[in-house]
N, C-alpha and C positions, 0 to 999 in steps of 0.2 A: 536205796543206794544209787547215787548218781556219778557220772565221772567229778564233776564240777564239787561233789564231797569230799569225795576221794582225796584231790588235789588237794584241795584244805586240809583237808589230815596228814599228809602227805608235811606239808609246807607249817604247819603247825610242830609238827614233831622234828622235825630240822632248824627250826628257827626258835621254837622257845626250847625243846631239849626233853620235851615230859615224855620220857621212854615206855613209859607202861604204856601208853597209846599206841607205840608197836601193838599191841596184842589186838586192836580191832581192827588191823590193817589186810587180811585173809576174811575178810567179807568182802573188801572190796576187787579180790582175784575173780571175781565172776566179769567183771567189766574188761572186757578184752583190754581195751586201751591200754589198761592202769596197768595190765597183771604184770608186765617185764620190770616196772618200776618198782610194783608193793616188792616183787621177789626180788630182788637188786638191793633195796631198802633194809627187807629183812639179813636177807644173806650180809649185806655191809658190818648190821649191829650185831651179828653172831660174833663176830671174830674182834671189838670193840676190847678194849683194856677196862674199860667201867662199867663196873656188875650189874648196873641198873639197865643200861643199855645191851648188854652181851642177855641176863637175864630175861628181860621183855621179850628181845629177838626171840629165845629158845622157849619162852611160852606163844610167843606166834607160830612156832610151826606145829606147837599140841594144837591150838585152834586153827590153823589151818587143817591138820589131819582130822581133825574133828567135822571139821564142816565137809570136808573131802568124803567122809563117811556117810554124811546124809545127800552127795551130791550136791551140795551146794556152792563150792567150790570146785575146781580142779585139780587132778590127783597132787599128791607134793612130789616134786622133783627131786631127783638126785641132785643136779645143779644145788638145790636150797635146801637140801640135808647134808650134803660133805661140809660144808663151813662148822656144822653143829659138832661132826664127829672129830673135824683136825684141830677145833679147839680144843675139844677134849684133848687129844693125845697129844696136843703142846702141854697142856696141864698146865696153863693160866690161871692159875687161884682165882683173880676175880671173878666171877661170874661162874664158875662152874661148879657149883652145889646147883645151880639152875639150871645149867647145860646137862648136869648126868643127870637130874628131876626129867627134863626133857628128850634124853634117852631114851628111859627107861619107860615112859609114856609113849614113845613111837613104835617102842618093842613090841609092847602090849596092846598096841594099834596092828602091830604087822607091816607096819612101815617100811623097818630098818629091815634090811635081808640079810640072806650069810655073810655076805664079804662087810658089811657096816659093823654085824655081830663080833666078827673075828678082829675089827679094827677096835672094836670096843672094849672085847677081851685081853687084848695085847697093851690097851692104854690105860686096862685097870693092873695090869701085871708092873706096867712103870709105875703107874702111882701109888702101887704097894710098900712101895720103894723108897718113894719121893716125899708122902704126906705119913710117913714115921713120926708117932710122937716124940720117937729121944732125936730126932734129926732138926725140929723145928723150934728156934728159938724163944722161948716164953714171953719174951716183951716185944715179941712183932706182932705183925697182923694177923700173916698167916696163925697165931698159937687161938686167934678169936675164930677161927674160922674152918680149924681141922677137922672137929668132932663133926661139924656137919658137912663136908669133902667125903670123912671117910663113910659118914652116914649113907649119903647117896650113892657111894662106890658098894655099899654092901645090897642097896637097893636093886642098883644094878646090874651087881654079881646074880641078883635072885630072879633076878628076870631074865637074864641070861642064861642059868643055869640047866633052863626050863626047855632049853632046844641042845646043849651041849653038858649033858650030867658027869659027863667024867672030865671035865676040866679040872686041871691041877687049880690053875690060877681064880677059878671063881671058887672052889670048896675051900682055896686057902684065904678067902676074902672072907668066907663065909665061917669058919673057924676060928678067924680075929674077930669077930663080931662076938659071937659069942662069949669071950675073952674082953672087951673091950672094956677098961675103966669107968669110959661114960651111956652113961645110961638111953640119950639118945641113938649111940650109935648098935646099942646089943638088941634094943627093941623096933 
């Protein structure tokens, strides 16, 4: 890994637009130079309107956290995990079946602490609300995209569950799962 790669990756992914190339962009946070850029980069594509781009971001900072775990990397920042959790709690459809996937993966890293948990918590209690199947139109996008929102919202009631057992709002997440019509979201 060189700065002068970097850059090219860097300038690649800005100029042709291939998002999933976010995701080998937390290798290159060891290069002092790069690191305010890759995190700037990253953090930008969290909060992005296009699931590809918002997605990729929030699988960049599971390999960041990953690499952070073997040392290979530098710890992940608060700065470049809040973009991950306010999108959540805007609850932007796009991209956030891969935003709460990437949750729910930093949880289980140990990442995310109590105050990220409890922002988490309170953004699965709106979206309880929000991603209703009688509430969402059948010939929108959103109706392609529910089963799997509320999938990952039950994912992440379960990993949450795991440090706050008497939550109302995650046993009532966890209740509708079991209940749920479709079959990806009850398993």
């Amino acid at each position: 890994l060189t700065t002068a790669r970097g850059r090219t990756l860097l300038r690649f992914i800005d100029q042709v637009g291939v998002w999933v190339a976010l995701i080998a962009l937390p290798h290159f946070l060891s290069i002092t130079t790069l690191r305010a850029e890759v995190e700037a980069t990253i953090r930008r594509n969290l909060v992005s309107p296009d699931y590809q781009r918002a997605g990729s971001a929030a699988m960049a900072l599971v390999a960041w956290a990953r690499l952070a775990k073997r040392k290979l990397a530098p710890d992940l920042t608060r700065r470049a995990l809040d973009p991950l959790i306010t999108a959540i709690e805007s609850g932007q459809e796009r991209g956030l079946p891969m935003r709460l996937s990437a949750a729910r993966k930093l949880i289980g890293y140990g990442i995310i602490k109590n105050a990220g948990r409890q922002r988490l918590t309170d953004a699965l209690r709106t979206l309880a609300e929000t991603i209703d199947y009688d509430r969402v139109p059948l010939d929108s996008h959103e109706a392609v995209t529910v089963s799997l929102i509320r999938r990952e919202c039950v994912r992440l009631a379960n990993a949450l569950i795991l440090q706050a057992p008497s939550s109302g709002v995650l046993k009532a997440w966890l209740h509708s799962a079991a209940n749920d019509p479709l079959p990806e979201v009850r398993f």
